[in-house]
Structures are given as structure tokens and as C-alpha cells.
C-alpha positions as CSV (number, residue, x, y, z in Angstrom):
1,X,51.8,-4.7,-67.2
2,X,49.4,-2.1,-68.6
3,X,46.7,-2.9,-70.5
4,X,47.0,-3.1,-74.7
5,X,44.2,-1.6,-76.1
6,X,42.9,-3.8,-79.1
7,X,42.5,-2.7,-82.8
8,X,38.8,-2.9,-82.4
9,X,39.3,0.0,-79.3
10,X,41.3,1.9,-81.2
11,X,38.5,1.9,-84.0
12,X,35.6,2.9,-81.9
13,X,37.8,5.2,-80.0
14,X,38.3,6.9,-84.0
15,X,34.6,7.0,-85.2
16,X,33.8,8.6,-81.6
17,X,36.1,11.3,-82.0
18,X,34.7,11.6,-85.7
19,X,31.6,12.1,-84.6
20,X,32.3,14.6,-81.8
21,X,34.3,16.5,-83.9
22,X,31.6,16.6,-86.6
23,X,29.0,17.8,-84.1
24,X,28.2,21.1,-83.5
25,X,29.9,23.1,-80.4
26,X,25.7,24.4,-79.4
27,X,24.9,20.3,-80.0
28,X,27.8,18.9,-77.7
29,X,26.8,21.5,-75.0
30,X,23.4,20.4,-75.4
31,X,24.1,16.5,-74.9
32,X,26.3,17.2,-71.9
33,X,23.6,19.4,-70.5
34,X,20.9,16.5,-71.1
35,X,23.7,14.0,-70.0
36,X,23.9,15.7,-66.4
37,X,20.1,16.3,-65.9
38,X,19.9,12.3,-66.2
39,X,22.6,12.3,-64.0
40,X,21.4,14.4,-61.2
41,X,17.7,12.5,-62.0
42,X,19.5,9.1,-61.1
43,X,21.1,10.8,-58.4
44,X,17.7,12.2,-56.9
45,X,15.7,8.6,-57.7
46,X,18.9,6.6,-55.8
47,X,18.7,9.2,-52.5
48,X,14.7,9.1,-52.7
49,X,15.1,5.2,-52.4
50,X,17.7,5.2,-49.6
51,X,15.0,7.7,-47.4
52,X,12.4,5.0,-48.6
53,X,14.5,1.8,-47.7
54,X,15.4,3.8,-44.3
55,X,12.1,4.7,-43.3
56,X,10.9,1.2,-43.9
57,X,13.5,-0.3,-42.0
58,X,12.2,2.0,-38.9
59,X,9.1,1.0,-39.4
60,X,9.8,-2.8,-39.6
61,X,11.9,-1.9,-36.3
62,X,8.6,-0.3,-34.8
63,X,6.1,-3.1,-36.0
64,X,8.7,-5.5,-34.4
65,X,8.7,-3.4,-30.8
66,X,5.2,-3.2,-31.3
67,X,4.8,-6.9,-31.9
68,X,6.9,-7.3,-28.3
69,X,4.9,-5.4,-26.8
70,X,1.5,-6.8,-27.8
71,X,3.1,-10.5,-27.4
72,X,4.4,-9.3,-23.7
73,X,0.7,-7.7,-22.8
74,X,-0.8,-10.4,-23.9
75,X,1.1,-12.6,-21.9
76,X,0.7,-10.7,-18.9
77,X,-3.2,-10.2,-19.5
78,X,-3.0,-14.4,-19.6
79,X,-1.4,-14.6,-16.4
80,X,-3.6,-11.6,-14.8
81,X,-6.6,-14.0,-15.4
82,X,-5.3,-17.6,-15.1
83,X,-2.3,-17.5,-13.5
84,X,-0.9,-16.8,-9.5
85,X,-1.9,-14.0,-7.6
86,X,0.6,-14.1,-4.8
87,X,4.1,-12.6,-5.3
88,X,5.7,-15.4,-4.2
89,X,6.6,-17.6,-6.9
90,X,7.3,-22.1,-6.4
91,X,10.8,-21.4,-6.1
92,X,11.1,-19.3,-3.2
93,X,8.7,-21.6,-1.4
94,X,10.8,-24.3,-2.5
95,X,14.0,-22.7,-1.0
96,X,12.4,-21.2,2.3
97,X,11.4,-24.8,2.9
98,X,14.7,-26.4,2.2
99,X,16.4,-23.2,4.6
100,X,14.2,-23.8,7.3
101,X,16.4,-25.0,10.0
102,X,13.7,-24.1,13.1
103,X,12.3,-27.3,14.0
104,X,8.9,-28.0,13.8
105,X,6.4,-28.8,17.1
106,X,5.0,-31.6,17.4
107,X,1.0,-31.8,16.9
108,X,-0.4,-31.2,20.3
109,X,-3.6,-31.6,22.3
110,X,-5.9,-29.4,21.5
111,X,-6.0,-26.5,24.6
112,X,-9.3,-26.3,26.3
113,X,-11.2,-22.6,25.5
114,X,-10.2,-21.3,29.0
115,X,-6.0,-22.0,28.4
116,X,-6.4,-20.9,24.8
117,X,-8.5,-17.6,25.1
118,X,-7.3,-16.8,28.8
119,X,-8.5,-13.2,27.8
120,X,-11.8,-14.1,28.2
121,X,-13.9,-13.9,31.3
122,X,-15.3,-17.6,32.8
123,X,-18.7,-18.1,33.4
124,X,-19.4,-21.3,34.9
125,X,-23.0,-23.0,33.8
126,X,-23.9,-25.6,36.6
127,X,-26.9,-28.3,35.0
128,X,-29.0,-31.2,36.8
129,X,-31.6,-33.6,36.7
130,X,-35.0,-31.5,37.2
131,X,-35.6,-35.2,39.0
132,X,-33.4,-37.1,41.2
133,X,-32.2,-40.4,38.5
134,X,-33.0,-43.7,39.4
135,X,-30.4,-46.5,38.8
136,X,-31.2,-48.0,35.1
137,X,-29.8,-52.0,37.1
138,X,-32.0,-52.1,40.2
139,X,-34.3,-48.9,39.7
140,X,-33.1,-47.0,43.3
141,X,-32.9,-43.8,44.1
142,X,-29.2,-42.1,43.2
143,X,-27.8,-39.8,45.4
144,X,-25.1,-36.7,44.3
145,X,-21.3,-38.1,44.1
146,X,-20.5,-34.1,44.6
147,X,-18.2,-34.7,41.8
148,X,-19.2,-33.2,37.9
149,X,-18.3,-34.0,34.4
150,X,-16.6,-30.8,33.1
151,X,-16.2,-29.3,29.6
152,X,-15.6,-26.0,27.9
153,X,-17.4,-23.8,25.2
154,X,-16.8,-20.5,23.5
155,X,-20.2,-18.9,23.9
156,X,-21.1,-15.6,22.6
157,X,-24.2,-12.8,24.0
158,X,-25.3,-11.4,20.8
159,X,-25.9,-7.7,20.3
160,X,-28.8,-6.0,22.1
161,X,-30.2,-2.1,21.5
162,X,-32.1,-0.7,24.5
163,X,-33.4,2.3,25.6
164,X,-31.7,3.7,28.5
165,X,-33.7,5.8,31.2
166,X,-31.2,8.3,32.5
167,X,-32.3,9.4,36.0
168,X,-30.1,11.5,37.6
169,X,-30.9,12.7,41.3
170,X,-31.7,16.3,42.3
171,X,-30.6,17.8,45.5
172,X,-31.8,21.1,46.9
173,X,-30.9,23.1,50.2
174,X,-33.6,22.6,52.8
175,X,-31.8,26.0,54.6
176,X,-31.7,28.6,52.7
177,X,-33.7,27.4,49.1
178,X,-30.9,29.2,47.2
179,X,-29.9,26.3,44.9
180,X,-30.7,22.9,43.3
181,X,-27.9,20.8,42.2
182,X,-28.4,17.7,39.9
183,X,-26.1,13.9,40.1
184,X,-23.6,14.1,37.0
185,X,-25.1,12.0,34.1
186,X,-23.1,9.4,32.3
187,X,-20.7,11.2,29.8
188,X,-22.4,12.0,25.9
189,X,-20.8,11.7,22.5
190,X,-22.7,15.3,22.2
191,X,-24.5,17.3,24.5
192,X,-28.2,16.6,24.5
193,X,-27.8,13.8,22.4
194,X,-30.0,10.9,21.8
195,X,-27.3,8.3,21.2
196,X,-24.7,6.9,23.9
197,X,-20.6,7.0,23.7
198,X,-21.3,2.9,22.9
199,X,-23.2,3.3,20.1
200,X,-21.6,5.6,18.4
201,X,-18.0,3.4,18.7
202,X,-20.3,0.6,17.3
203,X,-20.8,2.3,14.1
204,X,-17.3,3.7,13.9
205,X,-16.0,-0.2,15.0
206,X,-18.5,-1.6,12.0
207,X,-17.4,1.0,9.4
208,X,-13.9,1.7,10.1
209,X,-12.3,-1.6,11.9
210,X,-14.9,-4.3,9.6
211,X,-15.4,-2.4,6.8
212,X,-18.9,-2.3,6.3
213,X,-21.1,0.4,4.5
214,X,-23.2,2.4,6.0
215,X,-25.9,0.3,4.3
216,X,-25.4,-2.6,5.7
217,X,-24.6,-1.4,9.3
218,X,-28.5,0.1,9.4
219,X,-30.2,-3.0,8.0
220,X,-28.3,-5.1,10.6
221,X,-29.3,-2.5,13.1
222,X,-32.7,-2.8,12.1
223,X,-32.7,-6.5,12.4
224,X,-31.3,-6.4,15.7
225,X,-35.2,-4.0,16.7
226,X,-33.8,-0.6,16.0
227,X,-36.6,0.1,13.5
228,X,-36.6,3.0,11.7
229,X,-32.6,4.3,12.0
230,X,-31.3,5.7,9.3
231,X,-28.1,5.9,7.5
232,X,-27.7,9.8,8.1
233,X,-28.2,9.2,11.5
234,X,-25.1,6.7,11.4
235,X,-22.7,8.7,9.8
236,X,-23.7,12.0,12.1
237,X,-22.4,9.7,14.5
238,X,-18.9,9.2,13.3
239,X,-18.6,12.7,12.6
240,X,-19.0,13.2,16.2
241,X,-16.6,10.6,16.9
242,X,-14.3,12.4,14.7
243,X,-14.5,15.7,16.6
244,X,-13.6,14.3,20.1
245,X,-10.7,12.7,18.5
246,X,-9.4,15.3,16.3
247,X,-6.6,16.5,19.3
248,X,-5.5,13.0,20.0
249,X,-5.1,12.4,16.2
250,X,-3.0,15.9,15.7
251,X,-0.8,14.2,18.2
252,X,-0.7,11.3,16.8
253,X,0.9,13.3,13.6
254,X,3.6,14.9,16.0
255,X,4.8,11.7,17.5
256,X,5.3,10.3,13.4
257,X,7.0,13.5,12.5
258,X,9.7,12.9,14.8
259,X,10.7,9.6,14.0
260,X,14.3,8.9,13.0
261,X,12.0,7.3,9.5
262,X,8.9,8.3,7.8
263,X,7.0,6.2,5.7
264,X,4.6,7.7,2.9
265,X,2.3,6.1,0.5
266,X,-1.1,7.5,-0.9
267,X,-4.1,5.7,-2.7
268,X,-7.4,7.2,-4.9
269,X,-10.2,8.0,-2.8
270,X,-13.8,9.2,-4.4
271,X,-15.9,12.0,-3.6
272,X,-19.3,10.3,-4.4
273,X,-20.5,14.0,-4.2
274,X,-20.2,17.5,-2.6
275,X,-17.1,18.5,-4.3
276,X,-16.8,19.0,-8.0
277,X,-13.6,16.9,-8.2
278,X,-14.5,13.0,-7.8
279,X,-11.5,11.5,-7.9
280,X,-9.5,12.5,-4.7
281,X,-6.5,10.8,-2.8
282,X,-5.9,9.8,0.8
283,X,-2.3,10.5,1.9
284,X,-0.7,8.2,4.1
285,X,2.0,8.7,6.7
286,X,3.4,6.7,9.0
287,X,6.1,5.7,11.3
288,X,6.4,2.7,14.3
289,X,5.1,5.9,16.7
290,X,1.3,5.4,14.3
291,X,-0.2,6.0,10.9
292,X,-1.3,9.4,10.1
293,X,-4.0,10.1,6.9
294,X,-4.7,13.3,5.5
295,X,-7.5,13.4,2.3
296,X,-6.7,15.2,-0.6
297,X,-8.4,16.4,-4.0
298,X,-5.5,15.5,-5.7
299,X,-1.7,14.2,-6.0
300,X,0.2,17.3,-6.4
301,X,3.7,17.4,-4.4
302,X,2.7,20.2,-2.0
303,X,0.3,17.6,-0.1
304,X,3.9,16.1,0.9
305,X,5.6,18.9,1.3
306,X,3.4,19.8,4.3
307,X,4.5,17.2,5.9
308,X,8.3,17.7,5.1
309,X,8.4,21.3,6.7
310,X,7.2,20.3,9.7
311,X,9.2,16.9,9.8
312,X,12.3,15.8,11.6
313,X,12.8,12.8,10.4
314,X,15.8,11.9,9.0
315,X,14.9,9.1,6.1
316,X,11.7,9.6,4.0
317,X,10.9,5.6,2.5
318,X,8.5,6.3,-0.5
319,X,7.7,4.2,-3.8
320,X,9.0,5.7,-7.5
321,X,6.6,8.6,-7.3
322,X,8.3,11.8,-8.7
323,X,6.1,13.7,-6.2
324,X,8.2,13.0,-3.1
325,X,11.3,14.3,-4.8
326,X,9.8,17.1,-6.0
327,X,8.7,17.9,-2.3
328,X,12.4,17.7,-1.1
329,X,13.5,20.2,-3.5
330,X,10.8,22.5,-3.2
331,X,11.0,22.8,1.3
332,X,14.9,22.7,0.5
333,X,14.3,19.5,3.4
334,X,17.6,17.5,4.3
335,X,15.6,14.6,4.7
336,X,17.4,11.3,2.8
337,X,14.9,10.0,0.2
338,X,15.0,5.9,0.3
339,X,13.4,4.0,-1.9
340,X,11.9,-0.1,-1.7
341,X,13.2,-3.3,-2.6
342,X,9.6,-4.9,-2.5
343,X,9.1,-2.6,-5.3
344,X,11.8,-3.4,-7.3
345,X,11.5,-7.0,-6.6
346,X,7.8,-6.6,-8.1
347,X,8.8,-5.2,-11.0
348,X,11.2,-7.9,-12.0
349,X,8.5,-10.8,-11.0
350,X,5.5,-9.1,-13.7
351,X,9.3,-9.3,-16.7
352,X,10.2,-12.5,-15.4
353,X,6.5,-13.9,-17.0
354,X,7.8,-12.8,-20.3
355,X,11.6,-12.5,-20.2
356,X,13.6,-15.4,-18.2
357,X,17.0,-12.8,-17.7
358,X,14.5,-11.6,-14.7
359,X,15.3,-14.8,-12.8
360,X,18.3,-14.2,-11.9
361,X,18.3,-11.2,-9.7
362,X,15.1,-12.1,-8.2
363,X,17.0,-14.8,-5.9
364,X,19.3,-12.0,-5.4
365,X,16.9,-9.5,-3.8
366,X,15.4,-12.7,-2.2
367,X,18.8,-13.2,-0.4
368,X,18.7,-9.6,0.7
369,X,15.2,-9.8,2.8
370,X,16.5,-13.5,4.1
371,X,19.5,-11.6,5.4
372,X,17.7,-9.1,7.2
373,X,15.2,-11.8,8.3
374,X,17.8,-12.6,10.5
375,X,19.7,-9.8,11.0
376,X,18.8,-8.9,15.1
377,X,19.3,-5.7,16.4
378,X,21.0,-2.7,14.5
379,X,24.8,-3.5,15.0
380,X,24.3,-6.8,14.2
381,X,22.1,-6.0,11.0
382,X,24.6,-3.3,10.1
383,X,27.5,-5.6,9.8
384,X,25.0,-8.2,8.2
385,X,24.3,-5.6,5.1
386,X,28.3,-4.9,5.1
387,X,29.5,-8.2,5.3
388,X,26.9,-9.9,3.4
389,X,24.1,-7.4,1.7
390,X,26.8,-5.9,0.1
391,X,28.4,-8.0,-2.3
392,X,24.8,-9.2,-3.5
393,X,23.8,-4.9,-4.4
394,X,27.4,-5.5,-6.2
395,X,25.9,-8.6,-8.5
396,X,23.1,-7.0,-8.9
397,X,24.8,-3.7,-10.9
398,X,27.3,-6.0,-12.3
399,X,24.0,-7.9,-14.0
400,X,22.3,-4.5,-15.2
401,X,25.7,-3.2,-16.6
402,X,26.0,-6.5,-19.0
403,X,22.2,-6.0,-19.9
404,X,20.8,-5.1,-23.6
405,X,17.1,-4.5,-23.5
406,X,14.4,-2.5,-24.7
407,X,13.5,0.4,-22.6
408,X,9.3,0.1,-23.2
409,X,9.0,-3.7,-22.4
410,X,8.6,-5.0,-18.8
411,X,12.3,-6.1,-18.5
412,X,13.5,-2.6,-19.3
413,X,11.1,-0.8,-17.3
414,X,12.5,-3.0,-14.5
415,X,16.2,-2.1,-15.0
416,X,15.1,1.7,-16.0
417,X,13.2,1.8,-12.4
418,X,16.3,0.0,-10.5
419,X,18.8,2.4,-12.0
420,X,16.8,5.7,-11.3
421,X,16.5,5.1,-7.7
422,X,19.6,3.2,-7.7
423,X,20.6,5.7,-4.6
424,X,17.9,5.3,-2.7
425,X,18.0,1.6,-2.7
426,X,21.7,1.3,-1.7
427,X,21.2,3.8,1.5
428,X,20.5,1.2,3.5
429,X,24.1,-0.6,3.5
430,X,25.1,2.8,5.8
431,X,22.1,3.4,7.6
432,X,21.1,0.1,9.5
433,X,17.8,1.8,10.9
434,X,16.1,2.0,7.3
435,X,14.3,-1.0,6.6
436,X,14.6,-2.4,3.2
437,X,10.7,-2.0,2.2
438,X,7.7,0.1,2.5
439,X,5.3,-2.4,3.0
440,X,4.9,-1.1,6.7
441,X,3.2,1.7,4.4
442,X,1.0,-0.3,2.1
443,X,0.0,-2.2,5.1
444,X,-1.4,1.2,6.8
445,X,-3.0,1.5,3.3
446,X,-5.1,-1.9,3.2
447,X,-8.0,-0.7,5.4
448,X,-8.7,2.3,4.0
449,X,-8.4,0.1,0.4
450,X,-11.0,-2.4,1.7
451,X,-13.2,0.5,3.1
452,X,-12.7,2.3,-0.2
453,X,-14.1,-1.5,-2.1
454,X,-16.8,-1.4,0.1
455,X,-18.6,1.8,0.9
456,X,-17.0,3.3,-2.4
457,X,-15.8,6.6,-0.5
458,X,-17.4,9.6,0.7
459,X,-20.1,12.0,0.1
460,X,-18.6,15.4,1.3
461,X,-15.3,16.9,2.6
462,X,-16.7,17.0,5.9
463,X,-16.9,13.1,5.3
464,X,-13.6,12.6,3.9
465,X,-12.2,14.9,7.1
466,X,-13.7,12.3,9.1
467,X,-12.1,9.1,7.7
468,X,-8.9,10.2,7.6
469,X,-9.3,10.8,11.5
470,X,-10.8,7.9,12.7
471,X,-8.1,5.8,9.9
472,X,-5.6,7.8,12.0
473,X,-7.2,6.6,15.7
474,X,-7.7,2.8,14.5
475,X,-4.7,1.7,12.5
476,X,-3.0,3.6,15.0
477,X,-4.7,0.8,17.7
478,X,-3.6,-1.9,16.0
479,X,-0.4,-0.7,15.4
480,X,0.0,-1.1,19.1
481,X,-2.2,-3.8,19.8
482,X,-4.7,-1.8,21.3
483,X,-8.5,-2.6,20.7
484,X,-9.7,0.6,19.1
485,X,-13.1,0.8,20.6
486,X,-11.8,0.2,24.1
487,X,-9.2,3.1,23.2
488,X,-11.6,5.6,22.0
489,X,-13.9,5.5,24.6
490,X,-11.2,6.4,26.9
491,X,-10.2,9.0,24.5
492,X,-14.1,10.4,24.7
493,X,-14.3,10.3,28.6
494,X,-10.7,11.9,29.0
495,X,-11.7,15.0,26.5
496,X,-15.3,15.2,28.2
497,X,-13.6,15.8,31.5
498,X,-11.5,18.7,29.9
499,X,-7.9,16.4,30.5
500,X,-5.5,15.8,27.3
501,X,-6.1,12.1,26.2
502,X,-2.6,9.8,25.8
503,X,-1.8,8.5,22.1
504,X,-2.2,4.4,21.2
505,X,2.0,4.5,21.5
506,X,1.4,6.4,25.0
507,X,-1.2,4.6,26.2
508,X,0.0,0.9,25.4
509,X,3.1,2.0,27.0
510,X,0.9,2.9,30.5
511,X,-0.6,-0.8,29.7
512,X,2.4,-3.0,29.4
513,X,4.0,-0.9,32.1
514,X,1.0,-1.2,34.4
């Protein structure tokens, strides 16, 4: 039913149209005119207090990201100081324990020094009475049983320095006096040099393999009697080091660029002085053939590329760095760019100390390294990561799909780095021979990091030059389990008598096959 108006409506409804119709037309147009200016003015103040109410609510929004973000850092920064430094966390330990079928051994006697260290060379020390004993009973004479008590030590000849007198004989023809010939000398680091092939290996062994500055290395000379050696001195040395090594450690590069996978990581490196530019990097690549290094002024893509054009490797394993890709495009390379679980893996341990979701796919990649683990050869890992790696890379995207999460804080920084390399961390379910971490490239990396702690860097190009080389030559060596002063004196004595020295992967072949 429609709505009866009242006799009160119907009066004001009358005196209103009264009053308009008493008004003059100029008047009405005038109230209608004001009427829509207040209008439009209540429109304007309503919009104006939308933007406001909008732009408030973005900024609450902000303050509450940025009050994640500060509560996340500062969480972090706690753990930085106070808490674990080692990546694994209590859990894994727990569950590498519990999946640790290999039996333990038994404690056993402890080996004598000449079972234990069979390397070493035996010196036998033979000791006696300076008088013949008397009996401590009846005070006779003893006599010798020919029988001795024997034990073992590990003794150690500490370094000497000496001064060598070279004389070499002289031989001249008694017949016709037409020549004079002179006995070859022992072989020199340089010609006419005052320092022997030994002593220069000991400063590269101190600097290079222990990681000691230059520094130190001439005040423990100088304690050892070499008075008045200085630390230029030293590091001419290595520089001539360097140079007889330089054609071995060009090989070195060839045999890497030819692996079936390359491994590339770089870390900062300073130029103390000399150069203009102080903060320089030192570009490492590597492969199971030996680590390559290659100093740089800076972190620009062409530094890899270099390496790309003259590579035939088929898989490039590399860390998030946009440089690498950037590389590939620019030598038009087929190489496969592969990325690292360890990384990944990393990245969800630092959200994990602010955001628990993180826990759950860190048993997941934890599963993927205890596959491999125990993988074997390459057929038999190949149908480990099908069979078994697989469906765990298929939880894993199932997890990130069903995520919500903020791209800035650690958890989405974790996801955001998982799903932008998502391709090159899933090329290993088809290609058995790529491992499933770089880590064989930050271990290459840890010398020259500890050198880099300790002497700080280097103090020219020239200098720089020289550490990538003798870097190259010694982690090369211990790739192979070769000692690198041992090695590089036979690298010295092959280039002084003109032949072409083998590589560490060469030579510890000749070893193991000898």
C-alpha cells in the first residue's frame, strides 16, 4: 500500500509552494545556484577525505611493513651476535644421528708414530749408559742383554737459513787452449740471483698455503738469523715464482675450460695502492681438472664472458648473480646456466629465524643432499633424483604456490630467489653429472678469503697478477693432493731446462700411476 500523506504534509507541502511562487524568478535561480555550489563543496570536502582516509591507510600499511622489517632485522642482528654460526641447525644433527646406520668402531689402541705417519722417514736414536750400571742388589758389574726398550716420537728439525757457497768446477783444454768450460750450477729462481729455488717456495708456502703476511713472514725470518731481509725482498720473490709458473697455470685454465661443468664464484679483493680503483675482485673458476683465478677492477659481466668464449663446458654452476646471465646472452654461449641448492637452502635458514613456514622446506632440501649422499655413480644417482629427488622438487613448488608473503622480508626474498632460478635448480633431475651445490666453488674461494683477512690484499697490479697465479698453482695442489711446494719446484726445474712442466691433474696422475 502506498503511503498516505498526512494533513500536516499536505500543509507544509502548501506554504512551500506559497513561498516559491511568491519569490522572485532572478531569487529562485539564485538559491538553486547557491544550493549546487554547497553541493559540489560537499562533494569536493567528501572526495578530499576519501584521498585522505586512502593515503593514510597506505601509510599505516607502510609503517606496518616497515615495522616487519625492523622487528625481522632486529631479530637477525640478535642472532648474528648471540646466536649459531654454523648452518646446520639441532634438527638436522638430530636426524643425521638417528639415520646413521654405518656402525661405529670401536676405540682402539693408539698406533705408534711409525704406523700412523708411515709417510715419514725413520730415524732410529740409539742411547746408553756413559758408564757400564752396577746391579742396585749386590753392586756387580751388568753386562748388555743385546735386547732394548723401544718407543716412538714425532720429532721435528726446525728451520735453518745458510749461506750457500756455490763452487762450480772449471775445465779448460790442455791441447789446444781454445776454450774453458764451467760444471752446471744448481738451477736459480732468476739468473744471477741471490736467493735459492727453496727459499723463494718458502715464502710463497708461508704466504700463499698458511696465509701469513708479508710482515710476519720477515720478522720470523729474522728470528730464525736472517737479519736485515726485508719485506720487498719477499714479495720480489713470489713475483719470480709467479713468472716460472705463469705457462703451467695457462694450462691449468685449458684443462677447466673443457670440463663437461664449470664452477664460477668471485670475492672483493683491495688494491692497497697502485691503481686508482681500491676495491677490486678476484674471479674464480674451477672445475675437478683445478681452480683457475683471474683479478679484476671490478664485477662487470665481460670478466665472465672471457671465460665463456673460450669454454666448452656444457653446464656453467653459479650463485644468483645477474652477471653470469648476462654473460650467456652477450657470447650467444650454449652453455646451461645451473644454479645451487646450498644457496637456496641458506636463504630459507636466515627466514626460518623470523618466520616458522621456512621449516618446512628446509627438511625438504635436506632430503635432497641425503639422497645424493648416497647416490653412487651417475646411473645410479640419475635414477635416484628420478625416482626419489623428484617428487620432493614437486613439494617444494606445491609449498611456494600455496604461499602469501611479503616480497621485502626474508621469507619472500627466499621464495622470490627460489622461483627466479627455479630452472636452474631443477636441471639437475636430467643431467646426473651436475652436482647439486657450488660449494666446490666457495671452497676454492676460502684461501684467497683468509689471505685477503690477513695481508688485506695487494699493493699493485703486478701484485694482484701474481696471486691469482700462485692461487691457481696451490689450490690446484690440493685439489689433487699434491704438496704444492714439492710441485712447484718441479715445475721450476722443468721450465729452467726449457721442457713443458705437467699440470697438478697431470702430474698426480704420473704419481698414482707410478
Amino acid at each position: 500500500m502506498g503511503h498516505r500523506k498526512s494533513s500536516r504534509d499536505v500543509l507544509v507541502f502548501t506554504q512551500e509552494k506559497e513561498v516559491l511562487q511568491s519569490l522572485d524568478p532572478n531569487e529562485l535561480v539564485q538559491i538553486i545556484q547557491a544550493f549546487q555550489k554547497t553541493l559540489n563543496q560537499a562533494i569536493a570536502t567528501n572526495k578530499k577525505l576519501a584521498a585522505e582516509n586512502e593515503e593514510l591507510r597506505n601509510q599505516l600499511g607502510i609503517k606496518g611493513t616497515q615495522i616487519l622489517l625492523l622487528s625481522e632485522k632486529l631479530v637477525l642482528i640478535r642472532h648474528e651476535l648471540f646466536g649459531a654460526s654454523s648452518e646446520r641447525r639441532k634438527k638436522d644433527l638430530q636426524s643425521e644421528s638417528h639415520d646413521d646406520t654405518i656402525p661405529r668402531s670401536p676405540t682402539q689402541k693408539l698406533q705408534k708414530p711409525s704406523i700412523r705417519y708411515q709417510m715419514l722417514d725413520l730415524v732410529e736414536s740409539h742411547f746408553d749408559f756413559q758408564d757400564v750400571p752396577t746391579c742396585s742388589c749386590c753392586s756387580h758389574v751388568m753386562e748388555k742383554m743385546n735386547q732394548v726398550e723401544q718407543s716412538e716420537e714425532v720429532d721435528v728439525i726446525p728451520k735453518k737459513f745458510f749461506v750457500r757457497r756455490i763452487l762450480r768446477e772449471k775445465y779448460r783444454c790442455t791441447h789446444c787452449h781454445g776454450s774453458i768450460q764451467t760444471a752446471p750450477g744448481p738451477g736459480k729462481i732468476v739468473k744471477g740471483g741471490s736467493y735459492s729455488i727453496n727459499f723463494a717456495l718458502d715464502i710463497v708456502e708461508q704466504k700463499y698455503v698458511h696465509h701469513l703476511p708479508i710482515e710476519r713472514i720477515k720478522k720470523q725470518y729474522q728470528k730464525l738469523g736472517l737479519e736485515g731481509i726485508e719485506g720487498p725482498t719477499l714479495i720480489e720473490q713470489t713475483h719470480h715464482v709467479a713468472d716460472k709458473l705463469r705457462r703451467v697455470a695457462r694450462a691449468i685454465l685449458a684443462e677447466i675450460l673443457e670440463s663437461p661443468v664449470l664452477h664460477a664464484d668471485e670475492t672483493t679483493w683491495r688494491m692497497l695502492e697502485g691503481h686508482p680503483k681500491k676495491s677490486w675482485f678476484l674471479w674464480s673458476f674451477g672445475s675437478q681438472a683445478g681452480v683457475y683465478y683471474r683479478p679484476s677492477e671490478n664485477r662487470a659481466s665481460e670478466n665472465a664472458e672471457r671465460f665463456l668464449k673460450e669454454s666448452r663446458s656444457k653446464f656453467l654452476m653459479v650463485d644468483g648473480y645477474s652477471g653470469y646471465l648476462s654473460a650467456k646472452r652477450n657470447t650467444h654461449s650454449d652453455i646451461i646456466l645451473v644454479h645451487c641448492w646450498a644457496h637456496v637452502r641458506r636463504k630459507f635458514l636466515e627466514a626460518e629465524k623470523t618466520d616458522r613456514r621456512a621449516s618446512t622446506v628446509i627438511p625438504l632440501i635436506n632430503e635432497l643432499f641425503k639422497i645424493e649422499r648416497y647416490a653412487g655413480d651417475l646411473e645410479n644417482r640419475r635414477l635416484a633424483r628420478l625416482e626419489k629427488s623428484k617428487p620432493i622438487i614437486v613439494q617444494i613448488k606445491t609449498w611456494v604456490n600455496q604461499q602469501n608473503y611479503l616480497p621485502k622480508l626474508a621469507l619472500g626474498q627466499a621464495i622470490e630467489y627460489l622461483i627466479k632460478h627455479w630452472a636452474g635448480l631443477t636441471e639437475f633431475l636430467v643431467h646426473p653429472e651436475i652436482p647439486l651445490d657450488n660449494n666446490f666453488a666457495e671452497r676454492s674461494l676460502r684461501g684467497s678469503v683468509l689471505g685477503r683477512k690477513n695481508f688485506y690484499g695487494n699493493h699493485s697490479p703486478r701484485g694482484a697478477d701474481t696471486t691469482a697465479i700462485l692461487y691457481t698453482v696451490v689450490e690446484s695442489c690440493k685439489l689433487h693432493s699434491l704438496n704444492p711446494h714439492a710441485y712447484m719446484q718441479y715445475v721450476i726445474t722443468t721450465e729452467n731446462e726449457n721442457k713443458i712442466p705437467l699440470t697438478p691433474r697431470q702430474y698426480a696422475l704420473k704419481v698414482n700411476v707410478g
